[in-house]
C-alpha positions, 0 to 999 in steps of 0.5 A: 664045286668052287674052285679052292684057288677062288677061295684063297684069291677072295680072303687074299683081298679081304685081308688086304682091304680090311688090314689098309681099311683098319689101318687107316681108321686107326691112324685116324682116330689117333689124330683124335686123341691128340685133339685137345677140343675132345675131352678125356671122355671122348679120348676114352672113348675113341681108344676103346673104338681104336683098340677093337679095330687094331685086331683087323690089322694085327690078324691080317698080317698073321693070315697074309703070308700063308693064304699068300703062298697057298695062292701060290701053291694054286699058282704051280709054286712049292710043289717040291714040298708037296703036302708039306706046304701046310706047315708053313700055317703052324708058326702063323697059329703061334704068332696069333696066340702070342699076338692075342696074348700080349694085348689081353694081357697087356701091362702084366707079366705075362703080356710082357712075356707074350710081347717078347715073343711077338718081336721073336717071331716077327724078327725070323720071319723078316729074316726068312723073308730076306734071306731065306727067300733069297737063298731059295731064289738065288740057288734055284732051290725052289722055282720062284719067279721075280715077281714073286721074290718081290712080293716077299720083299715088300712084305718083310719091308711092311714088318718092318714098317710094323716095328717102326710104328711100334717104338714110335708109338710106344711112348704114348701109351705113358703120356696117356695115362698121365692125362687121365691121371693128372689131366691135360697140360702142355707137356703131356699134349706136346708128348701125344703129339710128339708120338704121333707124328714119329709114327706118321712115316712108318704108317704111310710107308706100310700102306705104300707096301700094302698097295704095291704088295697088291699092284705086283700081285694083279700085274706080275711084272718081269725083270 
């Protein structure tokens, strides 16, 4: 019979490699699209590729923090919940369904609606994840070790990073359309450029969170 803890530490490290992996593909291919060697075809083409590999990071991050704290469940933590535990998968379900909704409904109303309660539920999870991590660590509420305060850190800082990517970039998606629209000019390839390079420190920043998100989990240091 396979160990449930193996199952759970085996997706741990698949979301982990495929959110950097994916991440880190699309980083790259936004590079591409501010290259004005490539045509606006070529750009199309590489937004279609970019837009599909986006999905791997946007799920990762939903999966990442429930199959995280089951880890932990196997680890001897949050037994004074017992099988209450498993709720904590049911806001994640709605962050997908939110999630899915703002980008397959994207530039309606609706997917305006669904983007509004992406940012909702990713500003009460940094909230829970700093305060409320917090409250339960410093009050001994619930028996959770340094390393593990930490890692719950560094994940609401990866949100946050999330945030960051998001408002910087969000102003190429305009300078884009007005290239497949009117065609290249400096203008319009100095606003592609502009958002990524404001994008570049938040990008670097989250994959700095997600190796130490990995180094603190393998090492478990004490403080």
């Amino acid at each position: 019979m396979i160990d449930s803890q193996l199952i759970w530490l085996i997706l741990h490290v698949f979301i982990l490699v495929y959110w950097l992996g994916a991440d880190i593909t699309v980083f790259y291919g936004s590079t591409q699209l501010i290259n004005k060697k490539n045509s606006i075809e070529t750009r199309l083409a590489i937004i279609k590729i970019i837009s599909f590999v986006n999905w791997f990071p946007n799920i990762a991050n939903i999966l990442i923090f429930p199959v995280g704290v089951m880890l932990l469940v196997g680890l001897g933590y949050f037994s004074e919940l017992g099988n209450f535990i498993f709720l904590v998968w049911v806001p994640f379900f709605l962050w997908f369904f939110f999630i899915t909704g703002s980008i397959t409904q994207r530039g309606t109303l609706v997917g305006k609606v669904y983007v509004f309660l992406d940012t909702v539920m990713r500003v009460i999870l940094i909230l829970f994840v700093f305060v409320g991590s917090s409250l339960l660590y410093f009050f001994e509420i619930i028996f959770i070790q340094d390393w593990v305060l930490l890692k719950f850190y560094i994940y609401g800082t990866v949100l946050i990073c999330g945030f960051g990517i998001r408002f910087s970039f969000s102003g190429f998606a305009p300078a884009f359309q007005r290239l497949i629209e009117n065609g290249s000019t400096i203008e319009i390839e100095n606003k592609l450029r502009a958002s990524v390079s404001r994008v570049k420190p938040w990008v670097l920043a989250l994959w700095i969170g997600l190796v130490l998100l990995s180094y603190v989990g393998i090492s478990k240091p004490g403080f």
